[in-house]
NUDO-448026 format. One record per atom (N, C-alpha, C, O, CB): x, y, z; residue in three letters. Coordinates in steps of 0.001 Angstrom, whole numbers, padded with zeros to 6 digits, always signed. Glycine has a CB too. Layout:
<atoms>
XYZALA/...
</atoms>
This chain:
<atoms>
+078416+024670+011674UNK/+078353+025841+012541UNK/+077506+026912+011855UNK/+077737+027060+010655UNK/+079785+026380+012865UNK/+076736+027545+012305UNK/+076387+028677+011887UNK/+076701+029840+011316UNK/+077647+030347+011918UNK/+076114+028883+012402UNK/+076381+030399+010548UNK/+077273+031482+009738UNK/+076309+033022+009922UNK/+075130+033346+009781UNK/+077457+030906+007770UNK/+077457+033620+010274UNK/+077272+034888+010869UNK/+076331+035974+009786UNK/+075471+036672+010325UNK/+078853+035464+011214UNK/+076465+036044+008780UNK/+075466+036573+007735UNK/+073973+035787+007865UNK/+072922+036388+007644UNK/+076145+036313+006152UNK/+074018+034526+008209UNK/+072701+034296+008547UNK/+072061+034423+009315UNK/+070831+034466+009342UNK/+072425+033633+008506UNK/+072952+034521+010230UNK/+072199+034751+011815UNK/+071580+036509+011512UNK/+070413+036823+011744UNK/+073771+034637+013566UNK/+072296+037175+011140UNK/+071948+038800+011025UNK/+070961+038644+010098UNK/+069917+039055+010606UNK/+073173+039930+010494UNK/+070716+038126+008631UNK/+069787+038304+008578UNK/+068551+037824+008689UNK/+067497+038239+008207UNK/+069930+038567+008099UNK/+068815+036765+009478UNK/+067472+036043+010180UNK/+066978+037054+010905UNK/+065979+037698+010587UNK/+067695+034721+011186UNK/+067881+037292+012242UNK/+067322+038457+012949UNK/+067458+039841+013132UNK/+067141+040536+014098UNK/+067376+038255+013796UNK/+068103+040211+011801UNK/+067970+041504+011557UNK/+068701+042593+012136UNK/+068397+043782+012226UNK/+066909+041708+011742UNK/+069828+041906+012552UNK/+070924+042247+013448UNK/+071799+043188+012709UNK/+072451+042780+011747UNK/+071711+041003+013929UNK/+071854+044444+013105UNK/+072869+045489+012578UNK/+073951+045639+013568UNK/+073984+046838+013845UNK/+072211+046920+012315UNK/+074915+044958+014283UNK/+075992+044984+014975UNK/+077006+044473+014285UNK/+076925+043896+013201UNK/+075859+044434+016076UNK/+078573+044818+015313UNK/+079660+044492+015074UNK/+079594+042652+015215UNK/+079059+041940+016065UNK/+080595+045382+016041UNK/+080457+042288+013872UNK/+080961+041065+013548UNK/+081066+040157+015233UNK/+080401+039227+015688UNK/+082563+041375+012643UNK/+082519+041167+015945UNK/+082823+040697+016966UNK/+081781+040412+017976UNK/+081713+039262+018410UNK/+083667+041383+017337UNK/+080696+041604+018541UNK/+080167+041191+019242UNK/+079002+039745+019416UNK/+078617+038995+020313UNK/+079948+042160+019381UNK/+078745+039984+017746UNK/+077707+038631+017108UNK/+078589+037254+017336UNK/+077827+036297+017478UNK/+077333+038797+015095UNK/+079838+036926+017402UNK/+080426+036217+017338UNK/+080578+035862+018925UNK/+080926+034710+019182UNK/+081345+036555+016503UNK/+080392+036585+019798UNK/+080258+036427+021208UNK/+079122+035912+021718UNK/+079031+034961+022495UNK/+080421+037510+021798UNK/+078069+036712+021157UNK/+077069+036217+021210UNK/+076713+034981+020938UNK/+075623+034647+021401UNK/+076578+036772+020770UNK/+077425+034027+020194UNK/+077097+032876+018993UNK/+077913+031775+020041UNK/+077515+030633+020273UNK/+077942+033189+016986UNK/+079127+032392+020601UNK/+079765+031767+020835UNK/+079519+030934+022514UNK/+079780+029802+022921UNK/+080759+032519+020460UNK/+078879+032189+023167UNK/+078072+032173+024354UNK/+076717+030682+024393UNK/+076505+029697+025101UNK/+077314+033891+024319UNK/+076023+031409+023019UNK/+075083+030129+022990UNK/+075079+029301+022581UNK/+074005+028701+022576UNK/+074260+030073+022744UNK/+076492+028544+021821UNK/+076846+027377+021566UNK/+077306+026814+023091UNK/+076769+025766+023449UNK/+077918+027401+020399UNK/+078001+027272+023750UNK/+078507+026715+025024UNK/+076870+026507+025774UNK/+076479+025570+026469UNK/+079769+027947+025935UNK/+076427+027250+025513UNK/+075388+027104+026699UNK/+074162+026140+026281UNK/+073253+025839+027055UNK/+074758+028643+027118UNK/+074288+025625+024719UNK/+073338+024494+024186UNK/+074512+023255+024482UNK/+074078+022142+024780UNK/+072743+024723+022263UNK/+075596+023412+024418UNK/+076722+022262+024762UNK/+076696+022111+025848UNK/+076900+020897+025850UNK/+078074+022409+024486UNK/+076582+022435+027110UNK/+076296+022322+028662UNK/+074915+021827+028582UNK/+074638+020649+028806UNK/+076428+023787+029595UNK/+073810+022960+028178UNK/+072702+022221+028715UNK/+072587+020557+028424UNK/+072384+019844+029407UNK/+071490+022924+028152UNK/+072709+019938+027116UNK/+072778+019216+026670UNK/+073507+017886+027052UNK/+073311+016730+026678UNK/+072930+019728+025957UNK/+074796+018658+028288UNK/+075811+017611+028929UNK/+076818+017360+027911UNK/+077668+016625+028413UNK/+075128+016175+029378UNK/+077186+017720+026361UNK/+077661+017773+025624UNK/+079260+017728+026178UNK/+079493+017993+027357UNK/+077070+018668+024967UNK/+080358+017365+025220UNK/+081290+018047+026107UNK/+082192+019691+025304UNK/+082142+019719+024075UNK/+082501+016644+026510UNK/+082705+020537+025792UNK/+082997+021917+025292UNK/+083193+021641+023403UNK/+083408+020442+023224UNK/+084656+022585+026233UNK/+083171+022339+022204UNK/+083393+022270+020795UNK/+082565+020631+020293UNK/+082637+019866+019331UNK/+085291+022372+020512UNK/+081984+020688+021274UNK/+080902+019085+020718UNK/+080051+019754+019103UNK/+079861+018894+018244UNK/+079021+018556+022492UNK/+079762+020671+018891UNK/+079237+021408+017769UNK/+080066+021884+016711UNK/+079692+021963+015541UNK/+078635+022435+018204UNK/+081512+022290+017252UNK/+082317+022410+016237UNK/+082388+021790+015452UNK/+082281+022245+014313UNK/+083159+022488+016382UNK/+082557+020724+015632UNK/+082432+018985+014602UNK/+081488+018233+014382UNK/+081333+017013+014321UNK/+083099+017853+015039UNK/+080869+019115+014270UNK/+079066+018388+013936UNK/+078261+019708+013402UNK/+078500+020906+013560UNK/+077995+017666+015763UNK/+077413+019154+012838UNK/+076330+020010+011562UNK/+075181+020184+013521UNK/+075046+019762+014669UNK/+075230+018312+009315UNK/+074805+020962+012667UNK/+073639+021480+014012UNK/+072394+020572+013400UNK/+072055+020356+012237UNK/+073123+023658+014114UNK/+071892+020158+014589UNK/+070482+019569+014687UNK/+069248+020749+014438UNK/+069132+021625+015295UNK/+070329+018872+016272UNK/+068546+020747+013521UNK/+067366+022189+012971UNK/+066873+022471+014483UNK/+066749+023668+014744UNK/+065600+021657+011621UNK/+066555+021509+015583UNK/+066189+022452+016525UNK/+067409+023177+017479UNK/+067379+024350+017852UNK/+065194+021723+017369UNK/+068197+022457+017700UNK/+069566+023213+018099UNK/+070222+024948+017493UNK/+070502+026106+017802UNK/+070660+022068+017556UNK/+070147+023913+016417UNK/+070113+025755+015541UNK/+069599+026806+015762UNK/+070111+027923+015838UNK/+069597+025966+014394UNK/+068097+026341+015922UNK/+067084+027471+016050UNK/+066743+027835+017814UNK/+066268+028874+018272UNK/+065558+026900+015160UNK/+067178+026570+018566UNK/+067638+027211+019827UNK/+068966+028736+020087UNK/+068804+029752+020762UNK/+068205+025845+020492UNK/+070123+028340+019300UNK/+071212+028923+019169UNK/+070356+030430+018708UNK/+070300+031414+019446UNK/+072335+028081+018095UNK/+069892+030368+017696UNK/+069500+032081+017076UNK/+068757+032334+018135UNK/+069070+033428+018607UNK/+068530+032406+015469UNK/+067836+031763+018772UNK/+066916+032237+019813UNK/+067708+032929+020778UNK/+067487+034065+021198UNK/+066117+031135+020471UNK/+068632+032180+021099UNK/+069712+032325+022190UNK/+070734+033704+022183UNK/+071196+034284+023166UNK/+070649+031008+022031UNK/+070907+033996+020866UNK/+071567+034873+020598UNK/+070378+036335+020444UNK/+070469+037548+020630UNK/+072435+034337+019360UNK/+069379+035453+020035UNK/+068740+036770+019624UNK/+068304+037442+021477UNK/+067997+038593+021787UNK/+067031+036361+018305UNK/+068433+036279+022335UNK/+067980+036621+023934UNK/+069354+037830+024029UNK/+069297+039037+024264UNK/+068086+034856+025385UNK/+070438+037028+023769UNK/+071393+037861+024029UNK/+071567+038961+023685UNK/+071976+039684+024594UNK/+072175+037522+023835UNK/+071421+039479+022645UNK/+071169+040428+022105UNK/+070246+041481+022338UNK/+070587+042657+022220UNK/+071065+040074+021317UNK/+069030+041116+022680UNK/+068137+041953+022911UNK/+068516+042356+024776UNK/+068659+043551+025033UNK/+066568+041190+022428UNK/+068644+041401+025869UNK/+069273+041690+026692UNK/+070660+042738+027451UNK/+070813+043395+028480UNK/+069254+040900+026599UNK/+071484+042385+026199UNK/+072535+042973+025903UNK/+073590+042657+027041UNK/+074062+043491+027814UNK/+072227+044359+025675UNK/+073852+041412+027008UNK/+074895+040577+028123UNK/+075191+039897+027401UNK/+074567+039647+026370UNK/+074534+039838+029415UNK/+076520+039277+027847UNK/+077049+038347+027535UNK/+076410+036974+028712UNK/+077148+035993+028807UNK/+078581+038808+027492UNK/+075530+036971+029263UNK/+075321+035779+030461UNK/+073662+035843+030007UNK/+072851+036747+029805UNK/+075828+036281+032548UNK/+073641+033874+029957UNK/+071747+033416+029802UNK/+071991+033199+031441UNK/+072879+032769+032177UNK/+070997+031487+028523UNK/+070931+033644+031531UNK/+070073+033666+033267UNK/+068809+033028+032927UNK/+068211+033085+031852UNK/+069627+035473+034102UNK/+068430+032306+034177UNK/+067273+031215+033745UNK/+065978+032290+033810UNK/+065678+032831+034874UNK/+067087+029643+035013UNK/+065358+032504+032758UNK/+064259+033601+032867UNK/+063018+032333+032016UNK/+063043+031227+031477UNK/+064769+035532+031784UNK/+062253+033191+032299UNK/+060388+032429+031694UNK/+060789+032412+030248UNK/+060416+031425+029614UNK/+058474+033718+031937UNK/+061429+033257+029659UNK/+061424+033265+028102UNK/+061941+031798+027781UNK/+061398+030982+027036UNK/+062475+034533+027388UNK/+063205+031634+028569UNK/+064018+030456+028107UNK/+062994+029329+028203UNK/+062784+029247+026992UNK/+065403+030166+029030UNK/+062636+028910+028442UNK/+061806+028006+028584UNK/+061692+027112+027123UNK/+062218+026072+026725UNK/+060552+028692+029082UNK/+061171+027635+026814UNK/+061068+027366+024699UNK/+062427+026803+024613UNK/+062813+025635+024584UNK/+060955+029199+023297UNK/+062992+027813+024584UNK/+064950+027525+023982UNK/+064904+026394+024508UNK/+064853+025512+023650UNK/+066570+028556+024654UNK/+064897+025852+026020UNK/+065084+024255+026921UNK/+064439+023399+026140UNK/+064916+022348+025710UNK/+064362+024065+028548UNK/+063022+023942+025873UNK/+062472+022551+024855UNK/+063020+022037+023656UNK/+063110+020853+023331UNK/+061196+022748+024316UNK/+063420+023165+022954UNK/+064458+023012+021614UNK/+065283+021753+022119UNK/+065040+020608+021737UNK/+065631+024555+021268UNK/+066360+022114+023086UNK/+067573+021506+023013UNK/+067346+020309+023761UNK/+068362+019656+023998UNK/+068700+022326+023493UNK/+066344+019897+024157UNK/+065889+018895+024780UNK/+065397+017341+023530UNK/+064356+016695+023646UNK/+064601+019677+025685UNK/+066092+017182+022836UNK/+065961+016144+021939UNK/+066218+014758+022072UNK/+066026+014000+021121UNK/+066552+016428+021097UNK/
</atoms>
C-alpha cells in the first residue's frame, strides 16, 4: 500500500493526514473497479509501478479538484492507460 509521507512528498502535499487518506482511499477503489478487481484487492498485494503511479495521479486529480468523486474528464485519460495492464 502506499504510504502517506510519500505520497506528500511526491506531490508536495501540505494537508491534513485525514483528508490524504480519503483521497488515497478514493483512488484505490477507483483503480480496483476500473480494473474489475474485487473491493481491498490492493490491500493484499504490493502495487504494480504503474498502478501506483496511477493512484498518486489520482489523488493528486483529487486534490487539486478538491472532491472526493473521479468524474470521467480528458485528464483521466493517462490515469486509464496506467491501469490498463
Amino acid at each position: 500500500m502506499i504510504i502517506i509521507d510519500a505520497i506528500k512528498s511526491e506531490l508536495q502535499l501540505n494537508i491534513e493526514d485525514d483528508l490524504l487518506l480519503s483521497y488515497i482511499d478514493t483512488a484505490v477503489r477507483y483503480a480496483e473497479e476500473y480494473q474489475k478487481h474485487p473491493s481491498g484487492y490492493y490491500l493484499q498485494r504490493a502495487l504494480p509501478p504503474k498502478v501506483k503511479e496511477a493512484i498518486i495521479l489520482l489523488v493528486q486529480h483529487l486534490h487539486i479538484h478538491n472532491s472526493g468523486n473521479i468524474k470521467s474528464r480528458h485528464e483521466l485519460n493517462y490515469i486509464h492507460t496506467l491501469l490498463m495492464f
